[in-house]
N, C-alpha and C positions, 0 to 999 in steps of 0.2 A: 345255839344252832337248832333249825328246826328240827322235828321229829319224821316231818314227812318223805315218804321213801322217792327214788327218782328212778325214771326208767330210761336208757339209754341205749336204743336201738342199733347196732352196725349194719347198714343195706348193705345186700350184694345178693349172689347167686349160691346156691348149693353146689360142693362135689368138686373133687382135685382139676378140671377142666377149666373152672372156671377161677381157681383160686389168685391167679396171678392177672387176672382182667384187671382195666383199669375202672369196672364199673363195681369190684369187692375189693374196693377200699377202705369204705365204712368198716366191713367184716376185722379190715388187718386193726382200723384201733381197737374196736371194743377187744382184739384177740393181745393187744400190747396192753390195756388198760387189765384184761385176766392175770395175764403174766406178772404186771407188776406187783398186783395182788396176790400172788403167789397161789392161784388156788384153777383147779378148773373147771368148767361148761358141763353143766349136766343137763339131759334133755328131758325140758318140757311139754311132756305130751301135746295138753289141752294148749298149749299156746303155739306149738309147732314151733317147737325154739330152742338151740340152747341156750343155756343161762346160767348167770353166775351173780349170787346174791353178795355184796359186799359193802364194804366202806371205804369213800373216796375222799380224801384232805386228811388223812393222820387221824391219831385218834384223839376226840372220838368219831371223827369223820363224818361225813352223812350219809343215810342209807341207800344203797343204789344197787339195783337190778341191772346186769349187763344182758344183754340179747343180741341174739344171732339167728334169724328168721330161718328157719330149714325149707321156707317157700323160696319159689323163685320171685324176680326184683317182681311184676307185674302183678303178684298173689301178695304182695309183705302188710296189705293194710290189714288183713282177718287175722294175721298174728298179732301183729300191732295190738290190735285193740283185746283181743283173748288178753295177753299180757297185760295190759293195761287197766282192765275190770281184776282179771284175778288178782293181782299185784295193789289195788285200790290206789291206783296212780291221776292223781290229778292232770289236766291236760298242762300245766306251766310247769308239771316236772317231768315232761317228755321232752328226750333229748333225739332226733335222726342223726345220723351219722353221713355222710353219704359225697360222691361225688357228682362234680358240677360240672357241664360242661362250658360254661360262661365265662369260669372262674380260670386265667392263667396257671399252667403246672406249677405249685409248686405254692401257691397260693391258698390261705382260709380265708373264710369268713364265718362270723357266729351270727344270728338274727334271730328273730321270733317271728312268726306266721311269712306272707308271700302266697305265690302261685309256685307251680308245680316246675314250671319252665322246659314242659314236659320230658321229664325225670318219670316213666313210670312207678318207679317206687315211691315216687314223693305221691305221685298222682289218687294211687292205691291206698294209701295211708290215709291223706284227706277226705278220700271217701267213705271210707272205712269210718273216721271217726265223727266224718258230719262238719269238719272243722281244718283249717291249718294254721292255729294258732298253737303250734308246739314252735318248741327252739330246734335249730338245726345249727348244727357245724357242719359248714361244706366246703370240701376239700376240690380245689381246682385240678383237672386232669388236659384242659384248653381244648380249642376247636380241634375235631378232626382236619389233616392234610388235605388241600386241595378240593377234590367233590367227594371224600369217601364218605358214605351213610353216615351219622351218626348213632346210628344202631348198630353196627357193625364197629366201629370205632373204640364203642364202648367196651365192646368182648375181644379187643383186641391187646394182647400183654402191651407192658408197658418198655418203650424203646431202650436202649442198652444205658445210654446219659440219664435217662428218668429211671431206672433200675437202679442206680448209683445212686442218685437223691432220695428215691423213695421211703430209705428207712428217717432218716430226719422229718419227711415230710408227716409219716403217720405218726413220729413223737411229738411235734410240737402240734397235731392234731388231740393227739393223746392228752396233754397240757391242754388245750383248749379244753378241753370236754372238761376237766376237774377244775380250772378255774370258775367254768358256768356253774355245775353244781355247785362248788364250796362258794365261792364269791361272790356270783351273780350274773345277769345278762350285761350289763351298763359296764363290769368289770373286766370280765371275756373280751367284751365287744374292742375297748381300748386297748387291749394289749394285744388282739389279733388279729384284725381288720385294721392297722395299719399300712 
């Protein structure tokens, strides 16, 4: 197993207002992927972040930085990258976490690089680091109803029926992220983009 560490970002928004949006998704795995590890988030100044150093696939697992951006979604690429020099993280063991609006509720997909599909936080990221060739898991949240914004859509909770699925939805999100790390992209990709 390689030695090189992996960084695995959760997008969303700071502060209990925003905590149940459907656009701090990302937030709920990296905070299931804490949990499972039994440990918690301590804050990274210089990176504007909490974070939690760990190992993911058993032991002896490989090494992985969780984060949790204390910026908002349209600021998350100056953490990103702080994280990512400090941490001496390669750009193919960066992981974004994050939701999609493309992608039907309820749905993942796992990929390497793409456009932004304007996703401020994906957008922010890219800039940031000059590049969007990281992996992302991105967790489907579907079109907003009818003509509502999708900017507003995004910071809007998630309906009572998708309330109900949601905790399944950020575990087998949660599995997605550790099979990329441990297995691979081509491994992920088969078993969760079906």
């Amino acid at each position: 197993m390689s030695d090189a560490t992996w960084l695995v970002v959760g997008l969303g928004n700071p502060g209990p207002s925003y905590a149940t949006t459907r656009h701090n998704v990302g937030r709920l795995v990296v905070e299931l992927l804490a949990e499972r590890a039994g440990a918690s988030f301590k804050s990274h100044r210089r990176g504007r972040a909490d974070v939690l150093e760990t190992r993911l696939g058993g032991p002896p697992g490989v090494r992985t930085v969780l984060a949790r951006p204390r910026t908002y979604m349209n600021e998350s690429g100056r953490s990103v990258a702080s994280l990512r020099d400090f941490f001496k993280v390669g750009i193919d063991n960066l992981v974004l976490v994050h939701d999609e609006l493309d992608i039907p509720f309820g749905t993942l997909r796992v990929k390497r690089g793409g456009g932004d599909n304007g996703h401020n936080g994906v957008r922010s990221v890219r800039a940031a680091l000059g590049t969007g060739e990281f992996c992302r898991v991105r967790i489907g949240i579907g079109r907003p109803p009818g003509r509502l914004d999708p900017a507003v859509f995004v910071l809007k909770p998630y309906s009572a029926t998708e309330r109900a699925e949601l905790p399944l939805l950020v575990d087998r999100a949660a599995d997605a992220v550790e099979a990329l790390v441990v297995d691979g992209l081509a491994y992920a990709q088969n078993l969760y983009n079906g």
